[in-house]
C-alpha positions in Angstrom: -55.2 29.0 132.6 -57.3 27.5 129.6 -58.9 23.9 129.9 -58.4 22.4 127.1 -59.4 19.4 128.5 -62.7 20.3 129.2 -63.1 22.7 125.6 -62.2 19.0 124.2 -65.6 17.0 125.8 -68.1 16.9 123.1 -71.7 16.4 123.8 -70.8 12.5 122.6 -68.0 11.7 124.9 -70.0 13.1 128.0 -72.3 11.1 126.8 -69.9 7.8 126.7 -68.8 9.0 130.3 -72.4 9.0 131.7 -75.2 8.7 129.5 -77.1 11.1 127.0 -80.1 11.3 129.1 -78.3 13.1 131.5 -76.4 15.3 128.5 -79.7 15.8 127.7 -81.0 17.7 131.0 -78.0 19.6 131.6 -78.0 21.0 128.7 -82.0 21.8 128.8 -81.3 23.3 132.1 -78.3 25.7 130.9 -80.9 26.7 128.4 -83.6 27.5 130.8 -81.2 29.8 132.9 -79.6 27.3 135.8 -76.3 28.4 135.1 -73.4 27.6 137.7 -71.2 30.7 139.0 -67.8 30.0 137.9 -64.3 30.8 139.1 -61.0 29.0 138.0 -58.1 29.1 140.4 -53.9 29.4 140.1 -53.8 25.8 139.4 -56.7 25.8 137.0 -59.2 24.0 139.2 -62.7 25.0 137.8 -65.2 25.5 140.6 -69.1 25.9 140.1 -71.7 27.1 142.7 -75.4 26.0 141.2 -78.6 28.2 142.3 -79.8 25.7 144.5 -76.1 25.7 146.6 -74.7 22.4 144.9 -71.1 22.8 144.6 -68.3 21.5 142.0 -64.9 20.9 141.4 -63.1 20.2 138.3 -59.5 19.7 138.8 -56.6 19.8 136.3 -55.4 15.7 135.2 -58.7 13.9 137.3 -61.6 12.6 135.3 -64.6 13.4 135.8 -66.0 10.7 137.7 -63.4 11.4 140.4 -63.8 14.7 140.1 -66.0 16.3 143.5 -69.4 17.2 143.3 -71.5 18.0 147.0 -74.6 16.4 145.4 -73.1 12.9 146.7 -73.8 11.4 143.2 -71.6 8.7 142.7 -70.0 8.5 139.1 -70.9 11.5 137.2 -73.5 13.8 137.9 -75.9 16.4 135.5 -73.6 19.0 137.8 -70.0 17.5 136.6 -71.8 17.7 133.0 -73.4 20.8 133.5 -69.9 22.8 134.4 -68.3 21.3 131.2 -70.7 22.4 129.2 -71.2 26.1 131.4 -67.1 26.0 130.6 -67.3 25.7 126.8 -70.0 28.5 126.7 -67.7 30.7 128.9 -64.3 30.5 126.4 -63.9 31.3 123.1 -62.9 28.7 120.3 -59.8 28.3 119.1 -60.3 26.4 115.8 -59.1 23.5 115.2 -57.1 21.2 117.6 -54.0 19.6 115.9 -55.0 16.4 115.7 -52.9 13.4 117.8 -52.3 10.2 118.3 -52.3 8.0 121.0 -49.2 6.0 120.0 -47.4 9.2 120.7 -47.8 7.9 124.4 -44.6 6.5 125.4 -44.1 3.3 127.5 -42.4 5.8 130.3 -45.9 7.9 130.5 -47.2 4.1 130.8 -45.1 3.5 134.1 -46.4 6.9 135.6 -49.8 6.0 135.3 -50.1 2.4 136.0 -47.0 1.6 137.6 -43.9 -1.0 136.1 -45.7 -3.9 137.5 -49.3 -3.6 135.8 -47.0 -2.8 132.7 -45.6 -6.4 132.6 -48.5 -8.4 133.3 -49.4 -6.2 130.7 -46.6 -6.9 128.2 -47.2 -10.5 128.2 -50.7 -10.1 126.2 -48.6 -8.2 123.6 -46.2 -11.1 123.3 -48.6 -13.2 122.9 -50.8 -11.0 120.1 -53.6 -9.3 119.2 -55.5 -8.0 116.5 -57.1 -3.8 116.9 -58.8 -1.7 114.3 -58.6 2.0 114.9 -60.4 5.1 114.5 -58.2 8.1 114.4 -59.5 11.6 115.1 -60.5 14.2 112.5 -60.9 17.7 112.2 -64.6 17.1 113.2 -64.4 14.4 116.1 -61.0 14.9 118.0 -61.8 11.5 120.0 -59.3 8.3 119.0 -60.9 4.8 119.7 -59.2 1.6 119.3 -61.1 -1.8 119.3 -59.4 -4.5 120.7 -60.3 -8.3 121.1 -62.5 -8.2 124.2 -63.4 -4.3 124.8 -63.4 -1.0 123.2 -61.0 2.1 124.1 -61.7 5.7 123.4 -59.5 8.7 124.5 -61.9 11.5 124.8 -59.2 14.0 125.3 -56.4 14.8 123.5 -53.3 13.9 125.2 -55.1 13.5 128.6 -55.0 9.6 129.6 -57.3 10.9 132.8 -59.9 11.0 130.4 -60.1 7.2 128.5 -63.2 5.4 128.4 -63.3 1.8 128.2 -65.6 -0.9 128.8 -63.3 -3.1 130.3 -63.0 -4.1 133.9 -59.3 -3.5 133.7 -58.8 -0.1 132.0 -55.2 -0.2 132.5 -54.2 -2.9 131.0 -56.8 -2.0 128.1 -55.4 1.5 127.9 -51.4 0.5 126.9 -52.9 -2.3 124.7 -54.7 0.1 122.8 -51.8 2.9 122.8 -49.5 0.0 121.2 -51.9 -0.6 118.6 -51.8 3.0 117.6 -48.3 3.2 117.6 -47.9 0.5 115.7 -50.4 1.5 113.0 -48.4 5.4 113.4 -45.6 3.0 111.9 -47.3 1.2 109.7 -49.8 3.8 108.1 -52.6 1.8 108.7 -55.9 1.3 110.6 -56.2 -2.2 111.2 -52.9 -3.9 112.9 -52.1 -6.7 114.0 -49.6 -5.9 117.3 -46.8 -8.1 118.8 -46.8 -11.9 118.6 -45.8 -13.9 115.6 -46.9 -16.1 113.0 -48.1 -19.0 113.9 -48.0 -22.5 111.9 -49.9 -25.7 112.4 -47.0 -27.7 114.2 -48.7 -27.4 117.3 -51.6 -28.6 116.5 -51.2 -32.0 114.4 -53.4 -33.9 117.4 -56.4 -31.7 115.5 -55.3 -32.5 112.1 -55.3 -36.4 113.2 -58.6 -36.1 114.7 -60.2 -34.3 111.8 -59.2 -36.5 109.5 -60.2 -39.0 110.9 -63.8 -37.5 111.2 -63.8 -37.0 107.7 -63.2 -40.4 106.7 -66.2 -41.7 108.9 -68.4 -38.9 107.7 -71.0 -37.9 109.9 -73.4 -40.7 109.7 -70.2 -43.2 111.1 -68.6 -40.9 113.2 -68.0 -43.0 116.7 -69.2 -41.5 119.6 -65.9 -42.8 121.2 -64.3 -39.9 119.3 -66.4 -37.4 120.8 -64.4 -38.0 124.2 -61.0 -36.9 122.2 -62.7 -33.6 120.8 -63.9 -32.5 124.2 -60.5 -33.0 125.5 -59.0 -31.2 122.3 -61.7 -28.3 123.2 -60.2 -28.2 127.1 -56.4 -28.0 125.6 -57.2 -25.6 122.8 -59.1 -23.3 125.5 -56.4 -23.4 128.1 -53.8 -22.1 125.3 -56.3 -19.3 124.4 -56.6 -21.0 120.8 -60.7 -19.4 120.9 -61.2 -20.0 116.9 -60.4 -23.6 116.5 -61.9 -24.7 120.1 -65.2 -22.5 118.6 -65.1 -24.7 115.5 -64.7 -27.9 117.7 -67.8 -26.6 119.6 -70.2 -26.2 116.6 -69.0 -29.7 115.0 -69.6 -31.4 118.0 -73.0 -29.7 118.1 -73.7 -30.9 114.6 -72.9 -34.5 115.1 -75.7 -34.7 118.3 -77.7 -32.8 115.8 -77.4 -35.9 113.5 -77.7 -38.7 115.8 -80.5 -37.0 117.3 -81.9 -36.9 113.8 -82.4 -32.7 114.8 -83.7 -30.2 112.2 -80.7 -28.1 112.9 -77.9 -30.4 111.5 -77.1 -29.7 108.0 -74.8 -30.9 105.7 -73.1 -28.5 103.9 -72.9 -26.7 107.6 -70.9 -30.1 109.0 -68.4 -30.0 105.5 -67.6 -26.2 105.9 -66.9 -26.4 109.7 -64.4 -29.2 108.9 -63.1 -27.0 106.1 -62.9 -24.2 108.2 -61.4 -26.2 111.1 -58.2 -27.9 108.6 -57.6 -24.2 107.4 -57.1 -22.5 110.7 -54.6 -25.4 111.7 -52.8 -25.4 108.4 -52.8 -21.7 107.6 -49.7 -19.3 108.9 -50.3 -16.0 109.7 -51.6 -13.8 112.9 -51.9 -15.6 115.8 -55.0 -13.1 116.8 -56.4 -13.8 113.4 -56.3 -17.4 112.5 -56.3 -19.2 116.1 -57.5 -16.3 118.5 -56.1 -13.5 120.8 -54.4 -14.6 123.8 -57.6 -13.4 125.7 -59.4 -15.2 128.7 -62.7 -17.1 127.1 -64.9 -14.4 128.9 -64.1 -10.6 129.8 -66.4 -9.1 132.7 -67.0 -5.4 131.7 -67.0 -2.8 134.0 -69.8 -0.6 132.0 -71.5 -1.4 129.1 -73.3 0.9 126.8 -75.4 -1.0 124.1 -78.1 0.0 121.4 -80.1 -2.6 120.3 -80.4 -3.5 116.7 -82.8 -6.2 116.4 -82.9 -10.5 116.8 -82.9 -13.4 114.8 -85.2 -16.1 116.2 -83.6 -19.8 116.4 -85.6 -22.2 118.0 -89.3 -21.9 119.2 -88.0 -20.4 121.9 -85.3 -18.6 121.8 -83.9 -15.9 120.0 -80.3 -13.8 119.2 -80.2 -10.4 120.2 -77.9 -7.8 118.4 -76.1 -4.8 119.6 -74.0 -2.0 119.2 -71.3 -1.4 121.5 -69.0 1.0 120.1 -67.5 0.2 116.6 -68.5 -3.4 116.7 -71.5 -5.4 117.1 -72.0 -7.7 119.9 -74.9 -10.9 119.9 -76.6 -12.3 123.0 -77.1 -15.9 121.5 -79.8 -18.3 123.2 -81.8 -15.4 124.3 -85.8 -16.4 125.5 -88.2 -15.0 123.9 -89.4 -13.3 126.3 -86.5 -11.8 127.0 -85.6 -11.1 123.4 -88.6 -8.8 123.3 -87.8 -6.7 125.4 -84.1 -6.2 124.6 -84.3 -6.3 121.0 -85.4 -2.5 120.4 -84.1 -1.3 123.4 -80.4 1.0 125.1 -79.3 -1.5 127.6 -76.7 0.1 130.2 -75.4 -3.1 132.5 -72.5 -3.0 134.9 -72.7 -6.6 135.1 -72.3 -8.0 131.4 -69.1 -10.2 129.8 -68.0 -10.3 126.5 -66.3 -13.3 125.1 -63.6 -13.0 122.4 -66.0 -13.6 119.8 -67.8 -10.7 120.7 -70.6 -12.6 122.2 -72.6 -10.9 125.1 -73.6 -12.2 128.2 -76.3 -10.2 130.0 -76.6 -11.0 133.8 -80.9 -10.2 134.4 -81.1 -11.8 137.4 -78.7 -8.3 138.9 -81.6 -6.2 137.8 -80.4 -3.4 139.9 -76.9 -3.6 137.5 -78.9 -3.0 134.5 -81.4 -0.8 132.9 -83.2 -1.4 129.9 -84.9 1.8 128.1 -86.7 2.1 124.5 -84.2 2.4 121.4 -85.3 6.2 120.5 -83.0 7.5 118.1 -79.9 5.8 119.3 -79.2 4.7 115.7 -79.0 8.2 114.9 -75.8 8.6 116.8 -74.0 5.6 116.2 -70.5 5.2 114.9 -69.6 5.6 111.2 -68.0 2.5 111.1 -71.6 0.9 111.6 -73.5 2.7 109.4 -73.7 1.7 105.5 -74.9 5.1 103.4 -72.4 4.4 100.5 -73.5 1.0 99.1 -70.6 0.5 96.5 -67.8 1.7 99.3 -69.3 -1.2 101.1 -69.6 -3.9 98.4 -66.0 -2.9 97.7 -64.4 -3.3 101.6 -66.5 -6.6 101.2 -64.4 -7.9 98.6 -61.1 -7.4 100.5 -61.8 -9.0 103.7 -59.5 -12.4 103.6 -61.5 -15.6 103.7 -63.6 -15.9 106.4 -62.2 -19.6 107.2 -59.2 -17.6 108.2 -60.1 -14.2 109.6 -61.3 -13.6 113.0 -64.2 -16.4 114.1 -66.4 -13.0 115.9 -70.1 -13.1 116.0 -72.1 -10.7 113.9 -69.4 -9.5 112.3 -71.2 -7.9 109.1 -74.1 -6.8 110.8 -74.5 -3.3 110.0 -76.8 -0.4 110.0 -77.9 0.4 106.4 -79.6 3.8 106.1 -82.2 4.0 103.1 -83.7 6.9 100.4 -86.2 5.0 98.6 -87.2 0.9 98.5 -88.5 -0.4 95.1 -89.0 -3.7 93.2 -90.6 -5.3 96.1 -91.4 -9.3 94.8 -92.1 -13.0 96.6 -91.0 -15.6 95.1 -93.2 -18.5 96.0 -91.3 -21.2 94.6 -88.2 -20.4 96.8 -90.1 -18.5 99.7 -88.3 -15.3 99.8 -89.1 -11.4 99.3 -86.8 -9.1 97.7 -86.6 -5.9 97.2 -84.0 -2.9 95.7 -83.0 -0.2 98.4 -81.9 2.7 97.0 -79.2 4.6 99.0 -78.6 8.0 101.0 -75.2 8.8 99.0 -77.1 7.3 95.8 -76.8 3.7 93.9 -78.7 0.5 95.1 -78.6 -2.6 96.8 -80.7 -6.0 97.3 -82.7 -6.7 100.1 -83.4 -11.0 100.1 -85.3 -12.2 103.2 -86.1 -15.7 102.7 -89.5 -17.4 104.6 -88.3 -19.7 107.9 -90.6 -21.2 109.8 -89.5 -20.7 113.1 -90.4 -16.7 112.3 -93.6 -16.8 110.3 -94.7 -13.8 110.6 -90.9 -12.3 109.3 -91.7 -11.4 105.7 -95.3 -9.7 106.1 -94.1 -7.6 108.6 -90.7 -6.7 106.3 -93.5 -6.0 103.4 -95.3 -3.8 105.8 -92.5 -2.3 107.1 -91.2 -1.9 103.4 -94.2 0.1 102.4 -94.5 2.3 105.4 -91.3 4.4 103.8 -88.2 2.8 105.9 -85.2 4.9 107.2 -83.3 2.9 108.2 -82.9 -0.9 107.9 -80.5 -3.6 109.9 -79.0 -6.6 108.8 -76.3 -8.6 108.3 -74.7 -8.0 104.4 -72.8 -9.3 102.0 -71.1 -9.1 98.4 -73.2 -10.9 95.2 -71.6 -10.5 92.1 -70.1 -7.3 93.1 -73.7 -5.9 94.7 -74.4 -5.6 98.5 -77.0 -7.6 99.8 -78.8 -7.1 102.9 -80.5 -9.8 104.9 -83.0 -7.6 107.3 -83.2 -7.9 111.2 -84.9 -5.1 112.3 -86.8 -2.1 110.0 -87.1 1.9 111.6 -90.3 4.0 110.1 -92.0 6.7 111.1 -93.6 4.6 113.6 -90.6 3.7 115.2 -88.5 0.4 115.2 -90.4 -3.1 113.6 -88.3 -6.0 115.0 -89.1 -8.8 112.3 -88.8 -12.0 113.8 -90.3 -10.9 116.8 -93.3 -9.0 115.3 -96.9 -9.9 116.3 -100.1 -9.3 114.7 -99.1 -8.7 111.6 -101.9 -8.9 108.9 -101.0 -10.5 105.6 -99.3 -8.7 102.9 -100.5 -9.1 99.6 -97.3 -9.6 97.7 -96.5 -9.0 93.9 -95.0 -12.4 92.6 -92.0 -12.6 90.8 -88.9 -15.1 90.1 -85.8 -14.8 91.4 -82.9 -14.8 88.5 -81.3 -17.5 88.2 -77.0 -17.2 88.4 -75.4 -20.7 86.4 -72.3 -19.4 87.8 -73.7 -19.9 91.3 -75.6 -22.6 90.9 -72.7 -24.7 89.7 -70.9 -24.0 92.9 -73.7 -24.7 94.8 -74.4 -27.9 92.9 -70.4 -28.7 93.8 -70.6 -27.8 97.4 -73.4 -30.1 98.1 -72.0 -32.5 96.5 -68.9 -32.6 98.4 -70.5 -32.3 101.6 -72.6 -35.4 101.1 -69.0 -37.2 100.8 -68.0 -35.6 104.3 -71.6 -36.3 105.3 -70.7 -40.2 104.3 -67.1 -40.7 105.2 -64.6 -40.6 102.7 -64.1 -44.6 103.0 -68.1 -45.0 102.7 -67.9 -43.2 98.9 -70.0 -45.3 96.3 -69.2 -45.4 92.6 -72.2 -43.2 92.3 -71.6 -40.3 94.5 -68.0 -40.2 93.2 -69.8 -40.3 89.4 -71.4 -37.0 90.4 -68.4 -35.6 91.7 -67.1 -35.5 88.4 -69.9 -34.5 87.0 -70.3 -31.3 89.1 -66.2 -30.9 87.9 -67.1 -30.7 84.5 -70.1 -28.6 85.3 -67.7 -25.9 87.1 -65.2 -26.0 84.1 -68.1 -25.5 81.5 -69.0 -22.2 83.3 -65.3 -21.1 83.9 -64.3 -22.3 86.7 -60.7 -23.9 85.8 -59.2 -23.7 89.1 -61.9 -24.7 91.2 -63.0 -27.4 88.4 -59.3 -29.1 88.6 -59.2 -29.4 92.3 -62.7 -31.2 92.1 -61.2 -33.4 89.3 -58.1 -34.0 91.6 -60.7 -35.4 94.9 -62.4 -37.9 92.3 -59.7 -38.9 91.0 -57.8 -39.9 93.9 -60.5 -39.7 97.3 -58.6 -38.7 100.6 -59.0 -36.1 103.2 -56.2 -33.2 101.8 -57.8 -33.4 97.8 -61.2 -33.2 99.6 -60.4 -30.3 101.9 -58.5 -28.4 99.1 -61.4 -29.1 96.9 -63.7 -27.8 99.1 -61.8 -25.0 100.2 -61.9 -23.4 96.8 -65.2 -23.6 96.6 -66.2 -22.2 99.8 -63.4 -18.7 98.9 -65.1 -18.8 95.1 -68.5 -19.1 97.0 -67.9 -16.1 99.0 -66.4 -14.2 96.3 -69.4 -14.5 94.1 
């Protein structure tokens, strides 16, 4: 009897079932001649005897880790490992698998393995909703992998549910959500799906829409701290219905109005005006539950083994920092991180077995259980991450960009375009003093080019000489967040890989000064007129719509006519339309437009 099971384990999803380290040293040890006798019985057990009298089984429909082993190891073992891998060597391939979908998985399978019970409790998340993108397998990589709200999936085996990895505490419930998503998208042809539930409208929410207006005709500079009592109690209701999106939004508003009164560096404007914006749309919009108010997820999932890879930090305050990482197809942020801290996780594999993930793919690292998690230098973990990560085809990218929905109404997750660019050749690299910021062309792997626009902060001041250093030192690889500028990526760097290994550059140190070749950064009218719009507008949210001055509303029209002289009819009208007639649904339609035109730029 053939195990097609074990012929199925690649090196990568031994790896995601214990770690690569230990890949690693069974592999070295085949090589070097520690070779396990093998012998497979009627029922196609696979048992290994080792040189050294170690013993192992490998049953038919039992995963690895429960698989026996006399080592004692809990969890699996270099010896589980090892036999795999003996296995393979010992059989010959057949070619290709064909390949196979999980959604093939019926709901009867689903009783077997869980039981009717888990199935309901179950059921009632897919009533409610959710939102998975999926990874199907290919002739090269047979594994499927479906990321859902709060964890990642992957079946390792074909057709074998023994053999499903997940970062989740609770892998059965994970599992079915994750074979509904791919039977769903079987249906549907797709790879991103959004499963059960139904739309959802704003009825539900008109206490929001009272509130908010109401905010936006104080403004920020009159807003009563009174008010601040209904919010919080908004937040509380919002959070008990699993509504994560607009109780997020509520969070960061609040934020920004102690910001003000506090007179804090960290309250801004235009930030205040497009969380109020953002906040009116996800209330009024119809659509995916998952998508525009959240999926019906706790606040906080507690994972029962996380894998992550490090890819760098943006400092935020003097001192603390956010910490990137991989996990799977997505990227995950550790926000309010110390410095300290930071430095030490932000070019590092993390493996913690006592980590939570929110909805909003934010990361919660428990360091005070240091015996739950180990910390170990980055290496050449970006070398194996995911495809859907990595960015080697700069105009494939650029295009996906453009036909993500608005982001005032897609999912609210951290780090969401943080991505992993790989790089040929840099050129062009300028400062331009006047607006503090060094760019510089990366040329790509699969060929064409892209911007690189780092801009000076002064909570990182030592950022942009160690980019320019970095820069110069031939770069491989670069992370960053990106976007879409007049059709062009754009990368905004967090962390640079030489030949040296891995420059983190907010946290750099010692950094000698870069002499830098001066240039001027061109000058778009197309964008400068929104901008000169948007910052109008949110001084009137900053006021309060019933604090307006003949002035302000002067230059409200002005901007208007500035928008329509460069082309800008739509977006030019709905301006026209707020100073015309000043309430809160022109203002937030006005201001809508030019936050989608902003972003479509």
């Amino acid at each position: 009897m053939t195990r097609s099971d074990l012929l199925a384990l690649t090196p990568d999803a031994l790896a995601a079932l214990a770690n690569r380290g230990l890949v690693k040293r069974a592999v070295k040890e085949l090589d070097a001649g520690v070779v396990p006798a093998l012998e497979a019985d009627a029922a196609g057990a696979v048992q290994a005897e080792f040189p050294d009298g170690t013993t192992t089984t490998l049953p038919p429909g039992v995963a690895l880790d429960a698989a026996g082993c006399s080592c004692g190891a809990s969890g699996v073992c270099r010896h589980r490992i090892a036999v795999v891998l003996a296995y393979q060597r010992t059989q010959e391939s057949s070619g290709p698998a064909e390949l196979w979908s999980p959604g093939v998985v019926t709901d009867d399978d689903l009783v077997a393995l869980m039981g009717e019970r888990t199935l309901r409790r179950v059921r009632r998340v897919f009533q409610a909703g959710y939102r998975a993108k999926l990874r199907r397998p290919t002739e090269q990589d047979q594994t499927a992998q479906a990321e859902l709200p709060t964890c990642t999936v992957t079946f390792l085996v074909p057709g074998d549910l023994s053999y499903v990895h997940t970062d989740a505490v609770n892998k059965d419930e994970a599992t079915a959500l994750a074979i509904w998503a791919f039977r769903e998208a079987d249906a549907q042809g797709t790879d991103t799906v959004d499963v059960g539930g139904s739309p959802t409208t704003a009825t539900d929410l008109s206490a929001v829409a009272d509130l908010l207006d109401q905010l936006l005709l104080d403004g920020a500079t009159n807003a009563s701290e009174v008010l601040d009592v209904a919010w919080q109690r908004l937040h509380r209701d919002l959070t008990a219905q699993r509504l994560h999106w607009p109780a997020a939004v509520i969070t960061d508003v609040l934020a920004q109005l102690a910001a003000y009164r506090r007179r804090g560096a960290d309250y801004e404007a235009e930030r205040f005006a497009a969380l109020l914006t953002e906040l009116h749309a996800r209330i009024t919009a119809t659509g995916p539950r998952a998508e525009v108010l959240g999926p019906d997820e706790p606040a906080e999932t507690p994972l029962r083994r996380v894998r992550l890879t490090a890819l760098g930090a943006r400092v935020r305050t003097e001192t603390t920092a956010d910490v990137y990482f991989a996990s799977g197809d997505v990227v995950l942020v550790q926000r309010g991180t110390p410095l300290r801290t930071g430095r030490s996780l932000a070019a590092s594999n993390v493996v913690s077995e006592s980590a939570a993930r929110s909805a909003s793919r934010v990361v919660s690292l428990k360091t005070s259980r240091v015996a739950k998690t180990s910390i170990t230098p980055v290496g050449t973990a970006w070398d194996h991450l995911p495809r859907a990560l990595v960015v080697d085809d700069y105009e494939a990218t650029a295009a996906h960009l453009a036909e993500l929905p608005p982001r005032q109404v897609r999912a609210r997750v951290e780090a969401e375009l943080v991505r992993v660019v790989r790089v040929a050749e840099v050129s062009d690299l300028v400062y331009d003093p006047a607006a503090q910021r060094l760019t510089a062309t990366l040329h790509g792997p699969a060929g064409g080019t892209c911007l690189l626009e780092a801009t000076h902060r002064a909570v990182a001041p030592g950022s942009l000489d160690a980019l320019a250093a970095a820069l110069r030192a031939d770069p491989t690889t670069i992370t960053g967040s990106v976007r879409r500028h007049r059709g062009a990526l754009v990368v905004d760097p967090l962390a640079v890989r030489t030949g040296a290994g891995v420059v983190v550059l907010d946290l750099a140190a010692d950094t000698a000064p870069q002499p830098l070749q001066p240039g001027i950064t061109a000058s778009d009218p197309l964008s400068a007129s929104v901008d000169s719009a948007l910052a109008v507008l949110a001084e009137a949210a900053h006021r309060g719509l019933d604090h307006l001055t003949d002035g302000l509303l002067a230059r409200v029209r002005e901007v208007g006519a500035h928008l329509r002289r460069t082309g800008l009819g739509t977006a030019a009208d709905r301006v026209a339309a707020f100073a015309d007639a000043p309430a809160a649904d022109t203002w937030f339609r006005a201001h809508l437009r030019l936050l989608v035109t902003a972003d479509a730029r």
